[in-house]
Z-matrix of the N, CA and C atoms (Angstrom, degrees):
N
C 1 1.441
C 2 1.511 1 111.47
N 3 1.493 2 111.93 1 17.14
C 4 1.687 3 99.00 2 -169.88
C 5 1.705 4 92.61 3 -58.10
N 6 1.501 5 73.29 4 -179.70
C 7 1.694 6 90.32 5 160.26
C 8 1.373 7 104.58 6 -159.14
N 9 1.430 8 112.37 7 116.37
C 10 1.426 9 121.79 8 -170.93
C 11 1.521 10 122.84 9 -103.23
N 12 1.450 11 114.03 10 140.41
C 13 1.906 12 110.32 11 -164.65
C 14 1.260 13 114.45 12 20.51
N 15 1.357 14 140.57 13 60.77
C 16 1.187 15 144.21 14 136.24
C 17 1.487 16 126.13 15 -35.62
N 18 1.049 17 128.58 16 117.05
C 19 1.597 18 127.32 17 -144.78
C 20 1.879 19 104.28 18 -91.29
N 21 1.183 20 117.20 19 123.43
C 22 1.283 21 107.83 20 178.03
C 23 1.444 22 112.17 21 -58.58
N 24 1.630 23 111.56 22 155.10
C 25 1.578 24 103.96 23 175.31
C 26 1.160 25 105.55 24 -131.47
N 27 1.402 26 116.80 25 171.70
C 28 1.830 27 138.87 26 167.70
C 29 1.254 28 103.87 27 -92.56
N 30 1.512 29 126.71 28 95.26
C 31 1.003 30 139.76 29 97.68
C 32 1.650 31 146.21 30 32.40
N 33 0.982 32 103.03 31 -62.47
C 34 1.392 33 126.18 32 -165.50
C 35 2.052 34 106.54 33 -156.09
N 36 1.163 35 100.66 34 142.85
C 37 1.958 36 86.30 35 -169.21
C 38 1.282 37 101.65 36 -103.32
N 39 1.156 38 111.87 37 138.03
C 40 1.530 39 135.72 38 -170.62
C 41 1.710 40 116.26 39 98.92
N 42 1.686 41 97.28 40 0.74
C 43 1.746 42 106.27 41 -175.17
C 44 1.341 43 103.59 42 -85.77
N 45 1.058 44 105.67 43 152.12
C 46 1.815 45 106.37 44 168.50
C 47 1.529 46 119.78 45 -63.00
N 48 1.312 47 134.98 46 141.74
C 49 1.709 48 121.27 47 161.92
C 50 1.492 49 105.20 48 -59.22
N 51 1.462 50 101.40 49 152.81
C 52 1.654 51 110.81 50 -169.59
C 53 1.936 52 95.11 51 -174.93
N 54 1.017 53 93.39 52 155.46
C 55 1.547 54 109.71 53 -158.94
C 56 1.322 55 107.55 54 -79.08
N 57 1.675 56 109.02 55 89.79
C 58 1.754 57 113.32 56 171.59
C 59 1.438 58 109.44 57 -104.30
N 60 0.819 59 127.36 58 -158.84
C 61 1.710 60 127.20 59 -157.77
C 62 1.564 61 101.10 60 171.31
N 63 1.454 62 104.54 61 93.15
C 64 1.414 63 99.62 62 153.96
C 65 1.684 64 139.32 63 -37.84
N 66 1.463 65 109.00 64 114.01
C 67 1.633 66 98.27 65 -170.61
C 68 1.503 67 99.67 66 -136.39
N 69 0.994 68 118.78 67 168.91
C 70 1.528 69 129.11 68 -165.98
C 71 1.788 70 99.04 69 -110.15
N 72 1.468 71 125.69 70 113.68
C 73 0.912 72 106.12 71 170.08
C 74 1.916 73 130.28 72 -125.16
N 75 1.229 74 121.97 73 132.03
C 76 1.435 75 119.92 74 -147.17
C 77 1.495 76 100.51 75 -134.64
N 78 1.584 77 85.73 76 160.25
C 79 1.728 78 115.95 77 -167.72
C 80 1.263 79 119.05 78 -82.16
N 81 1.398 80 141.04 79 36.20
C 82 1.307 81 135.97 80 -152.68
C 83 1.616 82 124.65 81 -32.02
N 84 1.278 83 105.48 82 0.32
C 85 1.742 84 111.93 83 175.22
C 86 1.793 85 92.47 84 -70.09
N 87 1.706 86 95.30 85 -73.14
C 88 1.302 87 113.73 86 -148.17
C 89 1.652 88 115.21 87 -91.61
N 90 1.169 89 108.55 88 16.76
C 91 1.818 90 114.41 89 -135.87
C 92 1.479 91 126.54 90 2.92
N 93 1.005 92 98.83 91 42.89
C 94 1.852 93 108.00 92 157.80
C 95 1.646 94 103.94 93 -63.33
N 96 1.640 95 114.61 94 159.62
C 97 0.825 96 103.04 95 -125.90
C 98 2.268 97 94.74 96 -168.91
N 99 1.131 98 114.98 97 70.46
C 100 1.405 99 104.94 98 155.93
C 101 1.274 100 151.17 99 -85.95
N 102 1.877 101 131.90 100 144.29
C 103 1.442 102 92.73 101 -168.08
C 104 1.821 103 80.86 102 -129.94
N 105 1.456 104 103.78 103 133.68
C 106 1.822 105 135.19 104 -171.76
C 107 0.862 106 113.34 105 -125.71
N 108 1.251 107 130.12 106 127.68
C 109 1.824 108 124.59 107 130.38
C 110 1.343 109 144.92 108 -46.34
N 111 1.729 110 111.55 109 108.18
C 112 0.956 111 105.81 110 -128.52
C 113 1.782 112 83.38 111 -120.80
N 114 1.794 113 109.11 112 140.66
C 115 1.677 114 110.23 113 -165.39
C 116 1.724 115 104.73 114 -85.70
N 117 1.644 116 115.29 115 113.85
C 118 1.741 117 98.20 116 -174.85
C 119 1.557 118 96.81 117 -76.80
N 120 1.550 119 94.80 118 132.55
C 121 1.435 120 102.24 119 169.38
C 122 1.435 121 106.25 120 -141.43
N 123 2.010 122 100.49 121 123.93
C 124 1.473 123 118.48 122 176.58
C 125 1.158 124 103.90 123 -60.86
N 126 1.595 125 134.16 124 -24.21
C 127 1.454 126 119.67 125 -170.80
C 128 1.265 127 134.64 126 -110.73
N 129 1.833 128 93.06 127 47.64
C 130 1.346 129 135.16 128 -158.13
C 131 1.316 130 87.82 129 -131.09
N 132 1.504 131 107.56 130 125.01
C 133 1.807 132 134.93 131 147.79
C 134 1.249 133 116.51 132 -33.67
N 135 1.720 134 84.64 133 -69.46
C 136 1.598 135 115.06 134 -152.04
C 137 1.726 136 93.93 135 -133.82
N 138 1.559 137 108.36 136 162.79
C 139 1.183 138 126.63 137 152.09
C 140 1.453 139 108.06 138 -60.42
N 141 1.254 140 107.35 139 151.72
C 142 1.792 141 126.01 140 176.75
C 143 1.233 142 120.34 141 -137.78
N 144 1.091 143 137.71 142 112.60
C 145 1.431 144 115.16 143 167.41
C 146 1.576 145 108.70 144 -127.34
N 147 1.704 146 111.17 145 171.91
C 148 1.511 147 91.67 146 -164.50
C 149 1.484 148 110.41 147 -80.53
N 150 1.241 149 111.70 148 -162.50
C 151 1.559 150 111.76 149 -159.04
C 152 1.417 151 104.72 150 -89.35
N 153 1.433 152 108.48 151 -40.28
C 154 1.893 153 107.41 152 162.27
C 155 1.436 154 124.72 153 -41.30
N 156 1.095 155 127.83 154 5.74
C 157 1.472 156 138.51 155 163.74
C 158 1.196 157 141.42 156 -103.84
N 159 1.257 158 84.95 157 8.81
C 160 1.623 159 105.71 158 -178.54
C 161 1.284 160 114.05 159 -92.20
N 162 1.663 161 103.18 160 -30.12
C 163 1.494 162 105.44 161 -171.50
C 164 1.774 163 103.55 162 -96.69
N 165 1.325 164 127.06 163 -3.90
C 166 1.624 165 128.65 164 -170.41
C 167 1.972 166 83.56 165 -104.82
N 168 1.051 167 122.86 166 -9.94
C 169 1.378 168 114.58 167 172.82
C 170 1.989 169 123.33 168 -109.23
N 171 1.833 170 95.61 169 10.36
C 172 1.370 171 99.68 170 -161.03
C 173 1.010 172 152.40 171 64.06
N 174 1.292 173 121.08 172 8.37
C 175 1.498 174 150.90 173 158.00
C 176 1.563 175 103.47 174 -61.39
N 177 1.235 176 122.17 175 146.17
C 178 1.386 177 145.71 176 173.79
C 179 1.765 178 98.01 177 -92.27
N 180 0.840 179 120.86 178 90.82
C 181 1.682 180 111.97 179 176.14
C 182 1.362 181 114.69 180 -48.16
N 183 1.156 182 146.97 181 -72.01
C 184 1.427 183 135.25 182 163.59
C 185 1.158 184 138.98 183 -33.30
N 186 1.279 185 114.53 184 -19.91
C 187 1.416 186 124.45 185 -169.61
C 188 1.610 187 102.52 186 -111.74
N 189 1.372 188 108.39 187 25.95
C 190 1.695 189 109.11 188 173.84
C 191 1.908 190 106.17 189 -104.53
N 192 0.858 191 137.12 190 169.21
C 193 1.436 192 137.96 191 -153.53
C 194 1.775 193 85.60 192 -77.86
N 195 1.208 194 124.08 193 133.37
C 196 1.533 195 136.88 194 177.79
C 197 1.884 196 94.90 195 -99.22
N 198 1.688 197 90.06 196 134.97
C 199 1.243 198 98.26 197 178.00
C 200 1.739 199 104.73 198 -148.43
N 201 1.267 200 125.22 199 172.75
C 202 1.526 201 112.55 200 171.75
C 203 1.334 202 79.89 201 -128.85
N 204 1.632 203 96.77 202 147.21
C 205 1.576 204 100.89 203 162.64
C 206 1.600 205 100.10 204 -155.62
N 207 1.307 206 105.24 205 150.12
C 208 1.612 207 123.98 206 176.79
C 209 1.586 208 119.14 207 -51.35
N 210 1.345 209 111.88 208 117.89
C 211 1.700 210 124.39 209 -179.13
C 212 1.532 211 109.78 210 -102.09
N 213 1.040 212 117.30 211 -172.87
C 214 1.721 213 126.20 212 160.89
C 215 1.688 214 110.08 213 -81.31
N 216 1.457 215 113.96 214 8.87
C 217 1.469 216 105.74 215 -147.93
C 218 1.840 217 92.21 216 -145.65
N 219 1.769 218 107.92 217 -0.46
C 220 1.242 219 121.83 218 165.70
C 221 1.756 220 105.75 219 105.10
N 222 0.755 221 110.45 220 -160.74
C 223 1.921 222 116.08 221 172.57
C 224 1.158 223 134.76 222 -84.89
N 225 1.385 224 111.82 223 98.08
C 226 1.825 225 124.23 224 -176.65
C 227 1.487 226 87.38 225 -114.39
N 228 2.025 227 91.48 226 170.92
C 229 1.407 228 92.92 227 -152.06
C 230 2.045 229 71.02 228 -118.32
N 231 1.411 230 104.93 229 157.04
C 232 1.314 231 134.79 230 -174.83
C 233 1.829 232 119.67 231 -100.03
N 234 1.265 233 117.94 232 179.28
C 235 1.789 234 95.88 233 169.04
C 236 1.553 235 79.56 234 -152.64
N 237 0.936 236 159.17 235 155.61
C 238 1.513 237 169.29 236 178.76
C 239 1.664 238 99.92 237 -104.99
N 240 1.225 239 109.45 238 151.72
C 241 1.437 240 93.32 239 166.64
C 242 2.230 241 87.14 240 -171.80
N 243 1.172 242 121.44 241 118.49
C 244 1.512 243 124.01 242 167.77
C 245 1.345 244 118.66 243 -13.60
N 246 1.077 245 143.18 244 96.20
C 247 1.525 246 138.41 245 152.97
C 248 0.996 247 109.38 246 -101.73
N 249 1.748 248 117.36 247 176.78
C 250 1.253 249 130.43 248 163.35
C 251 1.644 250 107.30 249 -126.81
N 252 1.160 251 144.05 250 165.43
C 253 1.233 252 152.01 251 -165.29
C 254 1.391 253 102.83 252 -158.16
N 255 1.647 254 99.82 253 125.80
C 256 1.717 255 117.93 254 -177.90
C 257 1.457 256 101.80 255 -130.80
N 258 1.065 257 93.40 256 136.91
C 259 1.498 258 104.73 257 177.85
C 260 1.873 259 94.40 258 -145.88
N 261 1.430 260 96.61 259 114.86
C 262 1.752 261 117.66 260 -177.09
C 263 1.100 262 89.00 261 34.84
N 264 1.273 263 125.37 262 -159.56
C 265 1.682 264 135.45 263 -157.27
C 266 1.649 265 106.40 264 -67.94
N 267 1.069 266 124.04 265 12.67
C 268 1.653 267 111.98 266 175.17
C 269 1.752 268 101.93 267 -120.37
N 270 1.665 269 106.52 268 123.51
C 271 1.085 270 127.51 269 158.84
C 272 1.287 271 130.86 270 -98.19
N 273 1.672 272 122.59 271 132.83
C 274 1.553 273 111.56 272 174.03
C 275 1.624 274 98.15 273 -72.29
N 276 1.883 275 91.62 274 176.94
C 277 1.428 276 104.85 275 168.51
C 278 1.722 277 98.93 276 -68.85
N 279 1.306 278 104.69 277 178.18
C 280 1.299 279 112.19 278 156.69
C 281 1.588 280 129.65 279 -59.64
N 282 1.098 281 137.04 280 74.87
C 283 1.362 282 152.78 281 176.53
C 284 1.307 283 119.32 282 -86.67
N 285 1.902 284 118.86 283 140.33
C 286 1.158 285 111.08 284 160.85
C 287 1.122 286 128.04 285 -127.02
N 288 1.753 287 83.14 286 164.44
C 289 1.535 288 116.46 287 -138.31
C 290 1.770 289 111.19 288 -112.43
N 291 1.556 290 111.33 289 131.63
C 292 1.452 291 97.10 290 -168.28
C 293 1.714 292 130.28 291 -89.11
N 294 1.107 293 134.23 292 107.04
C 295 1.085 294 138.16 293 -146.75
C 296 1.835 295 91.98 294 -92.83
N 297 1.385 296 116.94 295 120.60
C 298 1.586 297 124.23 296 166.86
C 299 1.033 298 130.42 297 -133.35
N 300 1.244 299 107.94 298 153.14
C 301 1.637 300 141.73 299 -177.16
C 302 1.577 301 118.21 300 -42.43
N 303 1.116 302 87.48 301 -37.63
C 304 1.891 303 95.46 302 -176.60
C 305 1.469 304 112.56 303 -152.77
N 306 1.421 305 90.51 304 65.47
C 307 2.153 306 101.70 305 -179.51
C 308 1.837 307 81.70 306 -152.53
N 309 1.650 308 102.94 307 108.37
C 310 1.863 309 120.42 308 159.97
C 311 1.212 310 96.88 309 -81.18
N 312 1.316 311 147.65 310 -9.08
C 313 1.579 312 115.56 311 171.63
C 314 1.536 313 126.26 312 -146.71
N 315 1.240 314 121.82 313 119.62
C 316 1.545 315 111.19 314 -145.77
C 317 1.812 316 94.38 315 -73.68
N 318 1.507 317 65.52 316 -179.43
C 319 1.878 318 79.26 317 -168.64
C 320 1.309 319 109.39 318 -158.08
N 321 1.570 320 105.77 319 131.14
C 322 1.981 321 118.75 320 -161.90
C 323 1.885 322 84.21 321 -86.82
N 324 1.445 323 88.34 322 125.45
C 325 1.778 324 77.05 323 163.86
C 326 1.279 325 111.13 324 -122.07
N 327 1.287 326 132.82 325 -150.25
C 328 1.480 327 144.18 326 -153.54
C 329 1.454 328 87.16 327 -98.38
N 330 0.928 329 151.86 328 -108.12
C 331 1.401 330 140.99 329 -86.55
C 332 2.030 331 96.39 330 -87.17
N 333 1.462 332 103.29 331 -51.06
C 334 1.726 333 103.65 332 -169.38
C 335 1.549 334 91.52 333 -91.64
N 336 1.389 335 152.06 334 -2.95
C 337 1.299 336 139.38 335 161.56
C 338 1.340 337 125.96 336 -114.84
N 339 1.236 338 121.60 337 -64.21
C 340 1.585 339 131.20 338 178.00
C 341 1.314 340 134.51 339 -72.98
N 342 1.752 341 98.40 340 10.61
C 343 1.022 342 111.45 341 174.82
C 344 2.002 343 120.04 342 -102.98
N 345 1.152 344 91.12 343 13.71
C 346 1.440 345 114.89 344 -173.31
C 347 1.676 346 98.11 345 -95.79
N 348 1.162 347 135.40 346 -45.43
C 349 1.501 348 139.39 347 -125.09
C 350 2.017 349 83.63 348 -135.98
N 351 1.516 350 89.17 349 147.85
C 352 1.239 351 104.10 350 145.95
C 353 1.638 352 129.93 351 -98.86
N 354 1.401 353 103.23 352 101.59
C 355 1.561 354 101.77 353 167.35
C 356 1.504 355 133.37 354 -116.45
N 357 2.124 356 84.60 355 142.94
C 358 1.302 357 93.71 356 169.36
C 359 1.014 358 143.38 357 -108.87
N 360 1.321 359 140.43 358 122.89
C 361 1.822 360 116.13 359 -169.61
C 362 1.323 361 105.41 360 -116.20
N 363 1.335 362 109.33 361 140.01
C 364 2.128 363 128.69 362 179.16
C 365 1.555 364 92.49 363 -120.39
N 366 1.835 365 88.91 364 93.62
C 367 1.612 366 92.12 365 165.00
C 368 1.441 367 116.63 366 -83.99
N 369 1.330 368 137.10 367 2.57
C 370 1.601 369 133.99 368 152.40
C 371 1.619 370 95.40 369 -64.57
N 372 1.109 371 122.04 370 -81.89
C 373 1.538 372 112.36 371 -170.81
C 374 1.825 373 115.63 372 -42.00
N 375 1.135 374 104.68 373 -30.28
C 376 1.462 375 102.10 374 -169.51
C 377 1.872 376 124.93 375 86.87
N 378 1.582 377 96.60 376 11.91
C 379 1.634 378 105.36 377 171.13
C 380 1.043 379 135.20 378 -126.17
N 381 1.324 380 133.04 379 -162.61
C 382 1.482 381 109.73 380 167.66
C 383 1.799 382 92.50 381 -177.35
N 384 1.203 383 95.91 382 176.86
C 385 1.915 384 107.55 383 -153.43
C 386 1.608 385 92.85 384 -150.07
N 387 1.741 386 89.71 385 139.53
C 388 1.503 387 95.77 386 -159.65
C 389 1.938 388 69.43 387 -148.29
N 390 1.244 389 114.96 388 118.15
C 391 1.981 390 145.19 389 170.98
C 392 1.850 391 93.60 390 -132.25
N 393 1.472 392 75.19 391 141.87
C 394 1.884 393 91.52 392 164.47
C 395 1.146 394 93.79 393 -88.32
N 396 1.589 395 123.08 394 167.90
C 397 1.336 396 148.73 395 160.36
C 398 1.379 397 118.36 396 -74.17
N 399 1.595 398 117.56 397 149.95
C 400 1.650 399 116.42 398 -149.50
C 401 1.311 400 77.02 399 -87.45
């Protein structure tokens, strides 16, 4: 499942390239089922994604466990709700994942994703490599 120098991309036009990673992300109730580019960020807890995904994955957004937790942007409140996350042949367990109010672009973080994989990123090259450990 490595994945080797994978090229960061733009996103959005006028954004900088920055290291997303297509991942498939799903509802383990219902297996609904999205597939996004998703921004790896070490200075991420948790996975995030925005709150509009809750409902293309069958989740009730409100009715997922409410939590507040600390952003770069101060304290918004979160809703948890079970996903799973695939990326090519490697799946997490079922983990949850915080779905919000005011976050346009999800983001794999450390604790339920990036904590599986060894990653590397070469911001001169512009890529980065994400292998499990032997």
């Amino acid at each position: 499942m490595p994945i080797r120098n994978y090229p960061f991309s733009v996103i959005r036009p006028g954004d900088s390239a920055r290291p997303y990673l297509p991942v498939t992300i799903v509802n383990p109730g219902v297996n609904k089922e999205v597939r996004v580019y998703s921004l790896i960020d070490t200075g991420a807890d948790e996975c995030a994604f925005p709150a509009s995904f809750a409902s293309l994955l069958g989740h009730n957004l409100q009715e997922g466990q409410l939590k507040r937790i600390s952003t770069g942007n101060g304290i918004t409140i979160a809703y948890g709700h079970t996903t799973r996350i695939i990326v090519e042949s490697f799946s997490t367990q079922d983990v949850l994942v915080d779905f919000m109010p005011n976050l346009n672009i999800p983001l794999l973080g450390v604790k339920s994703f990036l904590s599986n994989f060894i990653l590397t990123v070469d911001y001169p090259n512009k890529a980065f490599s994400l292998m499990l450990p032997n």
